[in-house]
Z-matrix of the N, CA and C atoms (Angstrom, degrees):
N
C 1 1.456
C 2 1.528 1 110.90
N 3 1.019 2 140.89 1 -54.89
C 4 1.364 3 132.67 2 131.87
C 5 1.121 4 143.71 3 12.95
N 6 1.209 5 115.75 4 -68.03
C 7 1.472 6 107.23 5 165.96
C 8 1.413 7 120.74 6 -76.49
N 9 1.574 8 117.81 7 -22.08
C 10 1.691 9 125.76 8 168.78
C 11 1.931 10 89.47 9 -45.96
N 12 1.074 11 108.88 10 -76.07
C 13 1.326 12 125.15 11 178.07
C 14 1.441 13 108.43 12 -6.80
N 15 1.414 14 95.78 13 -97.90
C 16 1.760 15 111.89 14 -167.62
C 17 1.653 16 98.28 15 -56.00
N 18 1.677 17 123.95 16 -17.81
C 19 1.280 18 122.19 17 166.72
C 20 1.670 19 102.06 18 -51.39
N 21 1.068 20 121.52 19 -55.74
C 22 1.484 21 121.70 20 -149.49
C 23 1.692 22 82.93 21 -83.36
N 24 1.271 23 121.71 22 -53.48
C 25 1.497 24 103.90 23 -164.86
C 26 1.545 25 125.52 24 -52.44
N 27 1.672 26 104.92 25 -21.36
C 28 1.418 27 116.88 26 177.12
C 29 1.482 28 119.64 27 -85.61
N 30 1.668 29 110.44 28 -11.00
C 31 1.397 30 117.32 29 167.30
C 32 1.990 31 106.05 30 -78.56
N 33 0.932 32 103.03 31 -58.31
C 34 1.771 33 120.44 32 167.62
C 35 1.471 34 109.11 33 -23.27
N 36 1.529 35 101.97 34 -59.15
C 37 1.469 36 110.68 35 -157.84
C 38 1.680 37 100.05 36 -90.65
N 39 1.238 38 127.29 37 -29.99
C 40 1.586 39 127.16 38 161.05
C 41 1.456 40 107.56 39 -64.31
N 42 1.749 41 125.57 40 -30.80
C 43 1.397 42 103.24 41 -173.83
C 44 1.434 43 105.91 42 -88.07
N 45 1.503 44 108.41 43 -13.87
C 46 2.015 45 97.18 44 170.78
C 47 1.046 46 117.41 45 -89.34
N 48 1.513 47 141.57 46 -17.84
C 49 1.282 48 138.45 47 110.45
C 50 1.658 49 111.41 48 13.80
N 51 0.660 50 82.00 49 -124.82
C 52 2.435 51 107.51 50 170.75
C 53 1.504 52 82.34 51 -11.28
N 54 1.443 53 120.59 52 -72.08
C 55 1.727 54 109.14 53 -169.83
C 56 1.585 55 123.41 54 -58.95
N 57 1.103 56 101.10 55 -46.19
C 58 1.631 57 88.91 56 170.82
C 59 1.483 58 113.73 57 -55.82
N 60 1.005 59 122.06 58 -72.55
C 61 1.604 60 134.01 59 -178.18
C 62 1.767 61 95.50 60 -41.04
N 63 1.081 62 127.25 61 -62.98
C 64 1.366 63 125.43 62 -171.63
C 65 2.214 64 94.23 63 -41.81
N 66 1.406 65 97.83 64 -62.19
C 67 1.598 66 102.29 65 -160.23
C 68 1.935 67 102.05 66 -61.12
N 69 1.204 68 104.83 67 -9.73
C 70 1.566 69 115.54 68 -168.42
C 71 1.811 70 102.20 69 -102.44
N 72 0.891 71 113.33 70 -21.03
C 73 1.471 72 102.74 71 158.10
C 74 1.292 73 120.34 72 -96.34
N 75 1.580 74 122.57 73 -33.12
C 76 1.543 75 125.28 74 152.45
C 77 1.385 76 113.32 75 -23.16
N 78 1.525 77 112.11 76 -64.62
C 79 1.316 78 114.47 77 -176.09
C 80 1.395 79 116.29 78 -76.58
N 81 1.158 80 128.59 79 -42.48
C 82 1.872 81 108.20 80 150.37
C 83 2.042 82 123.18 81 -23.69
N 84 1.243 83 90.35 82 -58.55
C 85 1.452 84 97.53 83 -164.15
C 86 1.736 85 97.47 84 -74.60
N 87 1.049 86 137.59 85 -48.26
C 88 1.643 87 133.43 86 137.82
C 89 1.575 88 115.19 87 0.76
N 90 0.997 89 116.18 88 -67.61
C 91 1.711 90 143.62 89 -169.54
C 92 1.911 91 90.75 90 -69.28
N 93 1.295 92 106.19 91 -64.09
C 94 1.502 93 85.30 92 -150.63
C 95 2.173 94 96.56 93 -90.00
N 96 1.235 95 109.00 94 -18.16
C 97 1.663 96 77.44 95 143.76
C 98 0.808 97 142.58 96 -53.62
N 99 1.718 98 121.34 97 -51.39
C 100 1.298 99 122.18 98 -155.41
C 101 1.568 100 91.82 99 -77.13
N 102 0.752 101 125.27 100 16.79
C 103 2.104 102 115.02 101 -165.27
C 104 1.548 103 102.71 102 -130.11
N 105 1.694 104 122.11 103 -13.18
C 106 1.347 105 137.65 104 173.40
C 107 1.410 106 125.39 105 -83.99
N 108 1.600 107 98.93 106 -46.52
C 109 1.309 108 121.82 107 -136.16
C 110 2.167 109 82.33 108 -99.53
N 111 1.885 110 102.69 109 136.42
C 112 1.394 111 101.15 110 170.81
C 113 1.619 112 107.91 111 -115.32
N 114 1.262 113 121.57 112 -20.84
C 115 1.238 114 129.48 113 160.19
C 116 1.749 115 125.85 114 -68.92
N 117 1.738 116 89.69 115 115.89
C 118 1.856 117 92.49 116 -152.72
C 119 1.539 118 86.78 117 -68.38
N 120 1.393 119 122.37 118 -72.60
C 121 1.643 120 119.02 119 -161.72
C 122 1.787 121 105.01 120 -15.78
N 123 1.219 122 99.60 121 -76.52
C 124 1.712 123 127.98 122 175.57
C 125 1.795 124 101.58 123 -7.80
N 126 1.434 125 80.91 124 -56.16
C 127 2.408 126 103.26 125 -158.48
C 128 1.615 127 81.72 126 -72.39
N 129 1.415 128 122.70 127 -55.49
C 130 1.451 129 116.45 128 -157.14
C 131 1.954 130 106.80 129 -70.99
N 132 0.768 131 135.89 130 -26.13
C 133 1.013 132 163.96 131 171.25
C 134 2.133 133 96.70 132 -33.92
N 135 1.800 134 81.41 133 -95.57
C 136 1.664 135 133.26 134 -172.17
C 137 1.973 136 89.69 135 -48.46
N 138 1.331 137 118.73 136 -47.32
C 139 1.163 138 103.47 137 -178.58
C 140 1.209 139 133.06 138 -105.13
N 141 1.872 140 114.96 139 24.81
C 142 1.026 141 137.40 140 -162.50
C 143 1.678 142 88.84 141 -118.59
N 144 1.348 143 120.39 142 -39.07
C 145 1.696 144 118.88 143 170.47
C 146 1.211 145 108.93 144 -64.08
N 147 1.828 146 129.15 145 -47.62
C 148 1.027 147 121.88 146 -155.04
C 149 1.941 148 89.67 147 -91.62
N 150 0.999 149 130.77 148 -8.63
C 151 1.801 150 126.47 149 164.59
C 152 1.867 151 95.56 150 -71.53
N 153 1.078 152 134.51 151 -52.01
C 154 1.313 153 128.18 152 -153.28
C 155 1.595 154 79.96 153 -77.90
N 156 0.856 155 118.02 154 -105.46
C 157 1.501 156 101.86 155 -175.11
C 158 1.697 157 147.20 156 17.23
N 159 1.206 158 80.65 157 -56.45
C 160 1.804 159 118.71 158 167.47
C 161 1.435 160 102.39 159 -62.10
N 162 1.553 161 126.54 160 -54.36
C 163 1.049 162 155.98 161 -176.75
C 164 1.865 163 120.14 162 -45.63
N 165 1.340 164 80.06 163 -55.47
C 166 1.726 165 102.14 164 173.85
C 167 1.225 166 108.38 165 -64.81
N 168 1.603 167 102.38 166 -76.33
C 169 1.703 168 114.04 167 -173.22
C 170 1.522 169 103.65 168 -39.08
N 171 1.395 170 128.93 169 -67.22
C 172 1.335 171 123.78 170 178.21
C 173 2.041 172 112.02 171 -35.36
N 174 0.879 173 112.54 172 -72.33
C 175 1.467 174 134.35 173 -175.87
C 176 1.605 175 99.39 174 -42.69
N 177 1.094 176 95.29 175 -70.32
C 178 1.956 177 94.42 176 -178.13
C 179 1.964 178 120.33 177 -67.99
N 180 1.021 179 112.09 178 -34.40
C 181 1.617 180 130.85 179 167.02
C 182 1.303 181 116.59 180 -59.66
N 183 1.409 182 117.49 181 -69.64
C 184 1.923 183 127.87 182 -158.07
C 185 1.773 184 84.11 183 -104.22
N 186 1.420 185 124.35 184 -37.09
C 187 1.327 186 91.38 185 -156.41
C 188 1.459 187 110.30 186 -101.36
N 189 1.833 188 113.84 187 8.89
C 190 1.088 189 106.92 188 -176.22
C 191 1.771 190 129.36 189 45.70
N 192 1.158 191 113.90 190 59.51
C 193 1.674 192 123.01 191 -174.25
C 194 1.253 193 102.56 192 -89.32
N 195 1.248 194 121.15 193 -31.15
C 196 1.531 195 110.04 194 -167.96
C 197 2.109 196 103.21 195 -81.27
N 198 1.626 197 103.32 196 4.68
C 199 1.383 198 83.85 197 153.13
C 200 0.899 199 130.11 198 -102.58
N 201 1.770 200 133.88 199 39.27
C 202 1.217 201 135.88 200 -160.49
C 203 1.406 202 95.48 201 -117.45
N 204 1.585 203 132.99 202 7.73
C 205 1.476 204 135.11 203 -158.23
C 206 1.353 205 90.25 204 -141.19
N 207 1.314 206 136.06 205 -10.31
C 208 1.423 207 137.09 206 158.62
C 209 1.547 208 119.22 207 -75.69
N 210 1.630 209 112.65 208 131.89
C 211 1.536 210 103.76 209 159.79
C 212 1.461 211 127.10 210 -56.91
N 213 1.264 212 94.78 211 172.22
C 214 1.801 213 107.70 212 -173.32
C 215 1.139 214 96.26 213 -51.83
N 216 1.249 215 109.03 214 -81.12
C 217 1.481 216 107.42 215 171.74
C 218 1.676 217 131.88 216 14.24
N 219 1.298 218 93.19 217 -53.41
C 220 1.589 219 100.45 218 173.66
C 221 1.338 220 122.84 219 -92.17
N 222 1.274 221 151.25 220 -1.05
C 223 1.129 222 158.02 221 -165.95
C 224 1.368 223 95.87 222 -99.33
């Protein structure tokens, strides 16, 4: 049972991995629009995808929402 275990904890800990780094290049590419870009629509736009984005990953990752559509049972 154990190694199922530290199996899952090493899937967990590689998929928050991927999320940080995912939200950490988001915010690079954030940065060098907003510092490129002279057309506001364009900037407001470009950093309104890369916020929703941001948005999700946070929400579905740390806040765990998709267990709010599961029975008790599962928690």
């Amino acid at each position: 049972m154990s190694t199922l275990n530290s199996a899952a904890e090493q899937v967990a800990q590689r998929r928050g991995l991927m999320v940080f780094l995912a939200l950490a290049v988001l915010t690079v590419i954030e940065y060098i629009v907003a510092v490129s870009l002279d057309s506001v629509p364009v900037l407001v736009a470009l950093l309104a995808v890369a916020a929703g984005a941001k948005c999700w990953a946070i929400t579905v990752y740390f806040m765990h929402v998709s267990k709010l559509w599961r029975g008790e049972e599962a928690h």
